[in-house]
C-alpha positions as CSV (number, residue, x, y, z in Angstrom):
1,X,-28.2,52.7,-35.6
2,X,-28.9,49.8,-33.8
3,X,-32.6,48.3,-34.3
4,X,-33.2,48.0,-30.3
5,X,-32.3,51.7,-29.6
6,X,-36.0,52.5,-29.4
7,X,-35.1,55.8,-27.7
8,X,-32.9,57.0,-31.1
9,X,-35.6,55.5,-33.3
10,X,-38.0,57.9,-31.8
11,X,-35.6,61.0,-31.6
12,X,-35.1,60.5,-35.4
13,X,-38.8,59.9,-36.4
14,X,-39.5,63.1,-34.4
15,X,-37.1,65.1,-36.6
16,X,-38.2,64.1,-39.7
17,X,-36.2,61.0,-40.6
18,X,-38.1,57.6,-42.1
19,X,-37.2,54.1,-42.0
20,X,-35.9,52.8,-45.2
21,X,-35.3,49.4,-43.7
22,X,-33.0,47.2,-41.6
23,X,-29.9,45.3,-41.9
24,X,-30.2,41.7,-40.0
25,X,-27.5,41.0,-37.6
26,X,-25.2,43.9,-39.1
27,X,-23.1,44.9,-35.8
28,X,-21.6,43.0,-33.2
29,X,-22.1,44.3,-29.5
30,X,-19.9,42.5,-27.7
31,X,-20.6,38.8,-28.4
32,X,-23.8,39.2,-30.1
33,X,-24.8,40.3,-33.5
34,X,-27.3,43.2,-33.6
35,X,-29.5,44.3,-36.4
36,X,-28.9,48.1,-37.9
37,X,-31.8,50.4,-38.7
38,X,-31.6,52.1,-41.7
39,X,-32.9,56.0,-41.5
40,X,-33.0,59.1,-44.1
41,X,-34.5,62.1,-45.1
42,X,-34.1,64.2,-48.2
43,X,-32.8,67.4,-48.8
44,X,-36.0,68.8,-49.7
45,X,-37.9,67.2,-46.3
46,X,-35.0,68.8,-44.6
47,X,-35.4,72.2,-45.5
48,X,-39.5,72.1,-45.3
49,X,-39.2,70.5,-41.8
50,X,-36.4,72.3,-40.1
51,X,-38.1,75.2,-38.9
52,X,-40.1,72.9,-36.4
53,X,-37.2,71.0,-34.9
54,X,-36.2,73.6,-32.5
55,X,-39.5,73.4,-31.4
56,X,-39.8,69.8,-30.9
57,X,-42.8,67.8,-32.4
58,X,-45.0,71.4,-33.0
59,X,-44.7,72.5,-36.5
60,X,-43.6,76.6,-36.6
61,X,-44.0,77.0,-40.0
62,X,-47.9,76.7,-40.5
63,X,-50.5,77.5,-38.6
64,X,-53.7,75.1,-37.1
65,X,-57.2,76.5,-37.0
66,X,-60.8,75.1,-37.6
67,X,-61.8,73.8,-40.6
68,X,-64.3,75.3,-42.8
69,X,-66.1,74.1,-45.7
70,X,-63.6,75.8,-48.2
71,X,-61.3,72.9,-46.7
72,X,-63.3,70.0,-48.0
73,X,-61.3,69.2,-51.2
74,X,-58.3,68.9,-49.3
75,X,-59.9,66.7,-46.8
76,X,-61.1,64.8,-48.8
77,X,-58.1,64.2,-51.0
78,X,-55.7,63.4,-47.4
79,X,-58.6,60.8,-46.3
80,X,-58.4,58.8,-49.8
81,X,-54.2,58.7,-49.6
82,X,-54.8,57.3,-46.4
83,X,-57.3,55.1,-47.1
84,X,-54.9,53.7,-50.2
85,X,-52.0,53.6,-47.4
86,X,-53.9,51.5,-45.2
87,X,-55.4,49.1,-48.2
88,X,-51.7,48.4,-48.9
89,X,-51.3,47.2,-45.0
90,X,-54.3,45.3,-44.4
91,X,-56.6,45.3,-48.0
92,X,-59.4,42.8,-46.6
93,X,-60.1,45.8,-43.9
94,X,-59.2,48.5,-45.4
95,X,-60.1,48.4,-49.0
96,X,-61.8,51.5,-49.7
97,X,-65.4,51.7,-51.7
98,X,-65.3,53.3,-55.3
99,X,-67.3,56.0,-53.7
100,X,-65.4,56.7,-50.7
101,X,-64.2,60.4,-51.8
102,X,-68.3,61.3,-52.6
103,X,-69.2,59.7,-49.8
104,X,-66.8,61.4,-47.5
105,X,-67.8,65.0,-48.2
106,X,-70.8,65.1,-47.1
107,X,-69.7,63.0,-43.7
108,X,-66.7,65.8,-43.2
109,X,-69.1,68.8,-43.9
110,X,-71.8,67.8,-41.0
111,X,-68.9,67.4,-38.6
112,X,-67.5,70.5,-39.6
113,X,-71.2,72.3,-38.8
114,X,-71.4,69.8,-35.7
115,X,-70.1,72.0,-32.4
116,X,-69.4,69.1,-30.9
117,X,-66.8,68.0,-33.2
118,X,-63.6,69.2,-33.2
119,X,-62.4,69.4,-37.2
120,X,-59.1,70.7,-37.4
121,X,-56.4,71.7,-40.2
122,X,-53.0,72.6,-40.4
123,X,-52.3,75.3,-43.5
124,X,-48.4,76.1,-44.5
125,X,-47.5,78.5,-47.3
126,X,-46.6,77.1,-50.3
127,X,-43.8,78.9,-52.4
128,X,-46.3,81.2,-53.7
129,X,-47.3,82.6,-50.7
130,X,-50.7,80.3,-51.2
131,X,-51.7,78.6,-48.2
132,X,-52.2,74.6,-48.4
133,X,-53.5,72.4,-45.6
134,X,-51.0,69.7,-45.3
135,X,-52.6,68.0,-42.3
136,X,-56.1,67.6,-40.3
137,X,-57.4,65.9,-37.2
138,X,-61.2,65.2,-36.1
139,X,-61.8,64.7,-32.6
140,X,-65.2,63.4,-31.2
141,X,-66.6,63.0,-28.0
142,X,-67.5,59.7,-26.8
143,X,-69.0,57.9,-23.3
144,X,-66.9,54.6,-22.2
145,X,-69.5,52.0,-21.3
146,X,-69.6,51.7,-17.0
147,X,-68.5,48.6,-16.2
148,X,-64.9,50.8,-17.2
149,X,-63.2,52.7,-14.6
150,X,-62.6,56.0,-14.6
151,X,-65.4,56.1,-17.3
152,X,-66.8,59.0,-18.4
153,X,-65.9,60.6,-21.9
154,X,-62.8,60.7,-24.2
155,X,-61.4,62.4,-27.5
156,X,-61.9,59.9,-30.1
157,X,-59.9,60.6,-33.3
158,X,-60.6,58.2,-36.0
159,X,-60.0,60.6,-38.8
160,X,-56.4,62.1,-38.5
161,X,-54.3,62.3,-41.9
162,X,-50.7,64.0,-43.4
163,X,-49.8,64.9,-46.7
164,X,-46.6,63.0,-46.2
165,X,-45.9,60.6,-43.8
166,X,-42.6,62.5,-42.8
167,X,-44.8,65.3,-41.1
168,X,-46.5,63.0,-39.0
169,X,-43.3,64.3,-36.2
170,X,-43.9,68.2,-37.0
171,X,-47.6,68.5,-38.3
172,X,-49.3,65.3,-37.0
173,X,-47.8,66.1,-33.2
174,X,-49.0,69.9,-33.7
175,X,-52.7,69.1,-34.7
176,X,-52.8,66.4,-31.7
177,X,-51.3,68.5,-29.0
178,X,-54.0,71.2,-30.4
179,X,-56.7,68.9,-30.5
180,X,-56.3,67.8,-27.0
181,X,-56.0,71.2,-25.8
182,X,-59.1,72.5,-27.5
183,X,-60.8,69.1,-26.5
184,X,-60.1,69.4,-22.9
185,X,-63.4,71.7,-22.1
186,X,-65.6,68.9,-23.2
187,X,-64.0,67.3,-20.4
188,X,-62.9,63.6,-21.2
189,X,-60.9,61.7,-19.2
190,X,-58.8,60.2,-21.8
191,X,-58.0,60.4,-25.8
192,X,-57.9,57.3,-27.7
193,X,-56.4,57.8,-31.7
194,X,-56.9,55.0,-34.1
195,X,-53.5,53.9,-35.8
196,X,-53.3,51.1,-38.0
197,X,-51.0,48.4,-37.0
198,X,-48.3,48.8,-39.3
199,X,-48.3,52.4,-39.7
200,X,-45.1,52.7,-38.1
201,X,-44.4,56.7,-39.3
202,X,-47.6,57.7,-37.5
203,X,-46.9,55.2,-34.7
204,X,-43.6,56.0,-33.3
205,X,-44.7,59.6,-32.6
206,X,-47.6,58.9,-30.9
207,X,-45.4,56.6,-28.9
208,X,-43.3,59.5,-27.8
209,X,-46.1,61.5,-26.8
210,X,-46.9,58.9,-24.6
211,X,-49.8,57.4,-26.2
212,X,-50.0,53.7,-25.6
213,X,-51.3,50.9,-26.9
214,X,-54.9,50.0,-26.2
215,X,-56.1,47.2,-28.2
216,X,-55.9,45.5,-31.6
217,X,-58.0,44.2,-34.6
218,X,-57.1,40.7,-36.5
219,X,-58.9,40.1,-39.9
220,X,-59.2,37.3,-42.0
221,X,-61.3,36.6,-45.1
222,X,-63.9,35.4,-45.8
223,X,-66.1,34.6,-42.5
């Protein structure tokens, strides 16, 4: 399809489909040559993700609850494939330490103890009937400085990972639309979710659940 047809790009991220990359000035509309966007997905994506498309971005075939400590390991494991992801994009931010995945435990078990944190994961059976978390979100409450209008508080989510980034349609859009909902008692005015810059398969979708951008980092070594 052709690379400006944002809307399409969207539809297809939504249902599962990934960019494998672009074709430079491939078609010709009208009198100028347009660039083609490139888009799969495998049979076996297909038939682990097509029982959510009828139901838009909200995964049916798992189900979201609170996390509990039995969850750690495979919290853990989802924030260190991030973590590598995101080295690959931007390594003098993101690097992680040697002992991120120690370190991390701990961090997630207090904010699973915290009430005030919202820590959740999305389970879906595996072919033995075994339930595996393929997905979690942590949402925390935060007060805008006053010299910004409305003000007040919003969801942070910092911490927000997928098994694959294929799901990030299905079972990233389900643990968001859950997390706002069960974050909307603590009563902020807006929610704010951290994306790096060239995560494009976690990007787009929050794009078509209207989240915009807000701001940017730039890094450079050294000083």
């Amino acid at each position: 399809m052709l690379a400006d047809n944002e809307r399409a790009i969207r539809f297809y991220l939504r249902c599962g489909f990934v960019r494998e990359g672009i074709e430079r000035e491939r078609a010709l509309a009208g009198e100028i040559w347009c660039s083609d966007v490139i888009m799969s997905v495998l049979e076996d994506e297909y038939r682990r993700l097509a029982p959510g498309w009828a139901g838009g971005s909200r995964a049916r075939s798992g189900a979201i609850r609170p996390a509990t400590a039995r969850d750690l390991p495979a919290l853990v494991d989802l924030a260190e494939r991030r973590r590598r992801e995101y080295a690959d994009f931007q390594p003098t931010f993101w690097r992680p330490a040697l002992e991120a995945p120690a370190d991390q435990a701990p961090y997630f078990a207090r904010l699973i103890d915290d009430g005030r944190a919202l820590v959740l994961v999305h389970e879906e059976a595996g072919s033995s009937a075994r339930l595996q978390v393929d997905g979690f979100v942590v949402g925390q409450v935060a007060r805008h400085p006053p010299v910004y209008a409305p003000g007040g508080t919003a969801l942070v989510i910092d911490d927000f990972a997928v098994a694959a980034p294929q799901l990030w349609p299905t079972v990233g859009g389900a643990l968001l639309e859950e997390a706002s909902e069960r974050g909307r008692p603590l009563g902020p005015v807006q929610t704010v979710v951290v994306c790096g810059q060239a995560d494009a398969p976690k990007r787009d979708p929050l794009a078509s659940l209207a989240f915009g951008p807000a701001s940017e980092c730039r890094v450079r070594s050294g000083g």
